[in-house]
C-alpha positions in Angstrom: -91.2 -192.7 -69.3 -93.0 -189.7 -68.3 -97.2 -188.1 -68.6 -100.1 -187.7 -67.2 -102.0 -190.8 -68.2 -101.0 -194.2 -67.4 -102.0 -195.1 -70.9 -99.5 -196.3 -73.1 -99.2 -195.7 -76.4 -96.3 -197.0 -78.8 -94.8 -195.1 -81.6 -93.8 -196.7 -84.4 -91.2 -195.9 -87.4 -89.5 -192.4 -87.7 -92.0 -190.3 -86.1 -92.2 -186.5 -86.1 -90.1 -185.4 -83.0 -93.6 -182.8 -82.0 -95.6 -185.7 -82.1 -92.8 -188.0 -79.6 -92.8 -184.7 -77.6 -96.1 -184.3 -76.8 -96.8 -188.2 -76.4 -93.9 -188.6 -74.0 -95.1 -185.6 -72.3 -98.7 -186.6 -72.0 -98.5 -190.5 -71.9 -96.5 -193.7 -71.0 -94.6 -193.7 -74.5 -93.1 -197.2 -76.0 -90.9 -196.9 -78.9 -90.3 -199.6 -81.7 -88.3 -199.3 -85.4 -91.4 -201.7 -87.0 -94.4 -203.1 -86.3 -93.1 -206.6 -86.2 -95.4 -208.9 -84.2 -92.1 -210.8 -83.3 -91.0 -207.8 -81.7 -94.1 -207.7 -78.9 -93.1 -208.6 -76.0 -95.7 -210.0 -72.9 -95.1 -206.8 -71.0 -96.0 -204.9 -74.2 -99.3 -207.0 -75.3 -100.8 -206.1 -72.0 -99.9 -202.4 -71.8 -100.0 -201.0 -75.1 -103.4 -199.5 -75.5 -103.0 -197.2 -78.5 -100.4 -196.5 -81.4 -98.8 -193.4 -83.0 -97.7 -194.9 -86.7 -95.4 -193.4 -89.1 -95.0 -197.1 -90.6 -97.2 -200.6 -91.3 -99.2 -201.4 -89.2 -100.4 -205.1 -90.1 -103.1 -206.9 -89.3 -100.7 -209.4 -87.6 -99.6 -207.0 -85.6 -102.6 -205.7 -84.3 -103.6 -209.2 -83.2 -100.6 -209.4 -80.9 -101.4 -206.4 -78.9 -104.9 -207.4 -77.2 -105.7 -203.9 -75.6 -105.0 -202.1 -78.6 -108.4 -199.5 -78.9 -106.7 -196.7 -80.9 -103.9 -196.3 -84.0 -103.3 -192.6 -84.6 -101.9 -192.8 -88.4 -99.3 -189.8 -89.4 -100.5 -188.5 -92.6 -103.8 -188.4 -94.7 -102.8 -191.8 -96.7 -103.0 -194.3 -94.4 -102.4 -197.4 -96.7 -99.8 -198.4 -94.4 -102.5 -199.7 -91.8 -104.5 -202.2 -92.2 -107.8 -200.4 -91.3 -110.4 -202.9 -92.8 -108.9 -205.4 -90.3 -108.8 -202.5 -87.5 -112.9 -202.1 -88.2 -113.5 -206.1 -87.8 -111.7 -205.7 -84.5 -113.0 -202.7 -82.9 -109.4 -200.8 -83.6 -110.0 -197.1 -83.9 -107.7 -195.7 -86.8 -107.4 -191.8 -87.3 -105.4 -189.8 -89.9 -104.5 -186.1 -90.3 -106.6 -184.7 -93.3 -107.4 -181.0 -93.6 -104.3 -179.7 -92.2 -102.3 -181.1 -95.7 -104.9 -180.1 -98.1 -103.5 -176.5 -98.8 -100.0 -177.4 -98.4 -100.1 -180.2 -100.7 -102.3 -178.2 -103.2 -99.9 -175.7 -103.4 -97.1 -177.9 -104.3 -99.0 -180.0 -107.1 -99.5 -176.4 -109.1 -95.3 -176.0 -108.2 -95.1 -179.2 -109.7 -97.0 -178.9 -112.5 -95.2 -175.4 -113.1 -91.8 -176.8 -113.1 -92.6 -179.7 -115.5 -94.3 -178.4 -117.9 -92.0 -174.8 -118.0 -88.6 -177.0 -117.1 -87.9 -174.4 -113.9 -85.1 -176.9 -112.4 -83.5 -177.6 -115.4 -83.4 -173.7 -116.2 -81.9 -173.0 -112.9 -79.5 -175.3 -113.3 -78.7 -173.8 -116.7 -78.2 -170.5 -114.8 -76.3 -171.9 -111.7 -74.1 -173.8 -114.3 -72.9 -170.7 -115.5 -74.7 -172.0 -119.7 -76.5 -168.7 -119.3 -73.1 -166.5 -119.7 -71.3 -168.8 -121.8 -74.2 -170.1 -124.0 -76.7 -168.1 -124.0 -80.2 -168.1 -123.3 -81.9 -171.6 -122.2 -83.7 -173.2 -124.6 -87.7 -172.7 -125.5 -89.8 -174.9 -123.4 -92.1 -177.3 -125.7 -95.0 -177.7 -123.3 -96.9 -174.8 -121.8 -100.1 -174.5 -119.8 -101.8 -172.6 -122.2 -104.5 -174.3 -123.8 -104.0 -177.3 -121.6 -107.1 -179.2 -120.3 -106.8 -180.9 -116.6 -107.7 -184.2 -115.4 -107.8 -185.0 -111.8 -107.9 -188.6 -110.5 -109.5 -188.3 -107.4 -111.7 -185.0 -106.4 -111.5 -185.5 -102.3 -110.4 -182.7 -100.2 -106.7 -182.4 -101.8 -108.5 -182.7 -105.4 -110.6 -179.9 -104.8 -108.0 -177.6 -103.6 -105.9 -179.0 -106.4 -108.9 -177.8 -109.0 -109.2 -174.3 -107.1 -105.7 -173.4 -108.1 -106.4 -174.5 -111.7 -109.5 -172.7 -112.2 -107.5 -169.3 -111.1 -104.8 -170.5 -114.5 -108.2 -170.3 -116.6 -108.1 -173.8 -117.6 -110.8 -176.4 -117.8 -111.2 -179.0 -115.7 -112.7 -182.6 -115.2 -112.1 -185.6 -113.0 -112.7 -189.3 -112.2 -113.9 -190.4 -108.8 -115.6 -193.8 -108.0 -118.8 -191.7 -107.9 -119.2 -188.8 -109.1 -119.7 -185.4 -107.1 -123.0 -183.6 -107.4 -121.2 -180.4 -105.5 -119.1 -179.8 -108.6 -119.7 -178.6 -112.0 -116.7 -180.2 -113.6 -116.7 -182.7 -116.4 -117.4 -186.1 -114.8 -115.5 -189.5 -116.7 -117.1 -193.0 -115.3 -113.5 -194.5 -116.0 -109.7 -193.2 -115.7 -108.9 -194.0 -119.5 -112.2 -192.0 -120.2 -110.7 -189.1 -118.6 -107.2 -189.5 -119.9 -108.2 -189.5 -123.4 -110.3 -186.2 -123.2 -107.5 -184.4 -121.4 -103.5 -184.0 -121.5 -102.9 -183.3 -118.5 -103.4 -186.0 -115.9 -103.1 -185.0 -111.8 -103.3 -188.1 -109.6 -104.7 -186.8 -106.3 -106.0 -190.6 -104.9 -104.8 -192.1 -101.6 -103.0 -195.7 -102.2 -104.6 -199.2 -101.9 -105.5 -202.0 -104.0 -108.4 -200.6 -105.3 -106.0 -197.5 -107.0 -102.8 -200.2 -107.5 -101.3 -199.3 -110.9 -104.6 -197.4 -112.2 -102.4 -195.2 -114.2 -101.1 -197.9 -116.5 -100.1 -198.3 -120.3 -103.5 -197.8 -121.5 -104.1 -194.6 -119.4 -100.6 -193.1 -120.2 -101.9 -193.9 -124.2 -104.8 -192.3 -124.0 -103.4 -189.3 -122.1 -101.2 -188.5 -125.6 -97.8 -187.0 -126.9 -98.7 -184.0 -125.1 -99.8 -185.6 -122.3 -98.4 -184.5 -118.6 -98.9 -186.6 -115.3 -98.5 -185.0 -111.9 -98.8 -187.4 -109.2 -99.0 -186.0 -105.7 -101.1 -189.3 -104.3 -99.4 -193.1 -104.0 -96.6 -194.0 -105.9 -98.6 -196.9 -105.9 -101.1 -195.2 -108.3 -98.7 -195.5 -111.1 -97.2 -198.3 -113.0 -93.9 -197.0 -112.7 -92.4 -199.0 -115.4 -95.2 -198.7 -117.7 -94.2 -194.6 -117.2 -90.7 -195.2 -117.8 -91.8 -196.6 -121.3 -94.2 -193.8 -122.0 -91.9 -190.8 -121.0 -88.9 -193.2 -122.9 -90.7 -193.4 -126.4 -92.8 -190.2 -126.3 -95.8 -191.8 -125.5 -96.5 -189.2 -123.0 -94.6 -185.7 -123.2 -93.3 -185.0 -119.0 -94.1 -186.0 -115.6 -93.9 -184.6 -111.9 -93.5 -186.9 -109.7 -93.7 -186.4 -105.7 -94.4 -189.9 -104.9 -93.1 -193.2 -105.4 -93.6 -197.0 -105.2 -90.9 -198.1 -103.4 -90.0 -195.0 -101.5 -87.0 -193.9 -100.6 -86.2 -196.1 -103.5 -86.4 -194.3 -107.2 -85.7 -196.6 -110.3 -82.5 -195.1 -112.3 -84.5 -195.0 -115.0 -86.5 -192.5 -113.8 -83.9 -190.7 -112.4 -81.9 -190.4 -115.8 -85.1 -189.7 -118.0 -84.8 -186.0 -119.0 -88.5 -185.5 -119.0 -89.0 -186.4 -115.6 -89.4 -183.8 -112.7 -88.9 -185.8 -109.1 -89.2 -184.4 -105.5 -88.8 -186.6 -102.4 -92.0 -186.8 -100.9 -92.5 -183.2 -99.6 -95.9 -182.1 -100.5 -96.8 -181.6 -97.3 -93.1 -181.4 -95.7 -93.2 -177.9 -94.5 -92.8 -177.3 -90.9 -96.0 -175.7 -90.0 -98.1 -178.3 -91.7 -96.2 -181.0 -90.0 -96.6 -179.8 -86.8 -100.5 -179.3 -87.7 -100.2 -182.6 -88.1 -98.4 -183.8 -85.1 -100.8 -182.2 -82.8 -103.4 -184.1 -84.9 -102.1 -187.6 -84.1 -101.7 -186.8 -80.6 -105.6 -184.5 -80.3 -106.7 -188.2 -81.2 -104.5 -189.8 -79.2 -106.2 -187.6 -76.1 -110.0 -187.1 -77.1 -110.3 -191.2 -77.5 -108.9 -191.7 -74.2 -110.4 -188.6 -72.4 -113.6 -188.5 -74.2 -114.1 -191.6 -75.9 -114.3 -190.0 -79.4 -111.7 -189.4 -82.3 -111.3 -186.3 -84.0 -111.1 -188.0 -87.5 -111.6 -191.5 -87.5 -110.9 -193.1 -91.1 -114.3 -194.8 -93.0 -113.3 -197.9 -92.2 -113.6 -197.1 -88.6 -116.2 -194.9 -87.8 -118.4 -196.8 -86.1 -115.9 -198.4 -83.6 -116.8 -197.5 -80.2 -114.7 -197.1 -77.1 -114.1 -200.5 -75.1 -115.8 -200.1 -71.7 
């Protein structure tokens, strides 16, 4: 163990090697698979004083660390931590928002490109060799012309998201909890309002139990034949096999999918419907933006301790204040 502060900080899960770099370079790093409580030993409980997570962080598990003051999330979503408990318990919890938005933007309108115009599925026409010996691939049903764009959840990554749309000339509305006075979009008090006065549906909300399964049956109805959902959020957003139905029967005409419930796992069903586009998580899995946001775990990791302030502390935690 090597740094400059005596502070030890424990990374958790399969972390970004810049952000295990710069810890073990800068602190006294600890290193553990999970965040099992089971797992803490004495010698840990009294040492660890903040966290670098790239996995759950329970509640449980916060308890058995006593001098825990900081967890430093990896990624915008921070679902994985329990930060209402964090709050209760004077636990700073950061995340790394603004240094996705752009990234992750830019790959919901890729997305949304290749389902709707079937890009993979042409390339792999091409690379197939159909192109030569069959001729040309066949005309794409959908388009984006005349489409009309819903997006569930107009945060930061939303309003990128809606930037890119407005520049494809297409209309745009969205559902938030509240709606946004800063925007002239089409406001929808519900998610099935919203769905049933657009047909295409972009999913742009962080995970949770308020947002578990929101895009159900009813939504995926009301969203139409011609219906498209992108989701670039929580795979927890989505009833997965409620979509498996919809895309199955023509309830709903594609989806893009970038996230998932049970990640790495994907159902098979999903994986053999031909009206599915699937990517493994990369939104943001470029390496400049993950490097952004390894420095921003660790800038957080540093101010707290140096300064006594985080960077970007999660709502839930705002008003925690430094021990001491």
């Amino acid at each position: 163990m090597t740094g400059t502060h005596d502070t030890t900080i424990l990374v958790i899960g399969r972390m970004n090697p810049h952000v295990v770099e710069r810890i073990d370079r800068t602190f006294r790093m600890e290193r553990m698979e999970i965040g099992d409580p089971a797992l803490v030993t004495p010698e840990l409980a009294a040492l660890v004083r903040g966290i670098a997570a790239s996995g759950a962080v329970s509640a449980q598990f916060m308890d058995a660390l006593p001098n825990l003051e900081i967890i430093a999330n990896f990624g915008v979503g921070y679902d994985n931590v329990d930060a209402v408990h964090a709050g209760k318990a004077g636990i700073m919890v950061t995340n790394t928002p603004d240094v996705l938005t752009e990234e992750v933007a830019d790959t919901a309108l890729g997305l949304l490109i290749d389902t709707v115009r079937e890009l993979p599925q042409a390339q792999a026409w091409l690379k197939a060799g159909k192109w030569e010996r069959e001729g040309n691939y066949p005309l794409t049903k959908l388009s984006l012309r005349g489409r009309t764009v819903g997006i569930f959840g107009l945060g930061r990554i939303g309003k990128a998201i809606a930037r890119r749309i407005e520049a494809f000339g297409l209309p745009i509305a969205y559902h938030n909890r509240h709606q946004d006075n800063e925007v002239a979009y089409d406001y929808y008090p519900s998610l099935p309002a919203l769905a049933e006065a657009v047909d295409t549906l972009i999913v742009a909300v962080p995970g949770g139990l308020g947002t578990e399964k929101a895009v159900n049956a009813q939504v995926l109805g009301a969203l139409g034949a011609n219906g498209v959902l992108i989701n670039i959020g929580r795979g927890t957003v989505v009833d997965e096999e409620a979509l498996i139905e919809a895309l199955g029967n023509g309830t709903i005409a594609a989806a893009g999918l970038d996230v998932f419930a049970d990640e790495p796992h994907v159902p098979q069903a999903l994986i053999d419907l031909p009206n599915a586009t699937l990517l493994p998580h990369v939104a943001s899995a470029s390496q400049a933006t993950r490097r952004a946001m390894a420095d921003l775990v660790v800038d957080n990791l540093i101010a707290w301790f140096e300064d006594g302030v985080a960077l970007t502390p999660v709502p839930q935690t705002a008003g925690v204040k430094r021990r001491g």
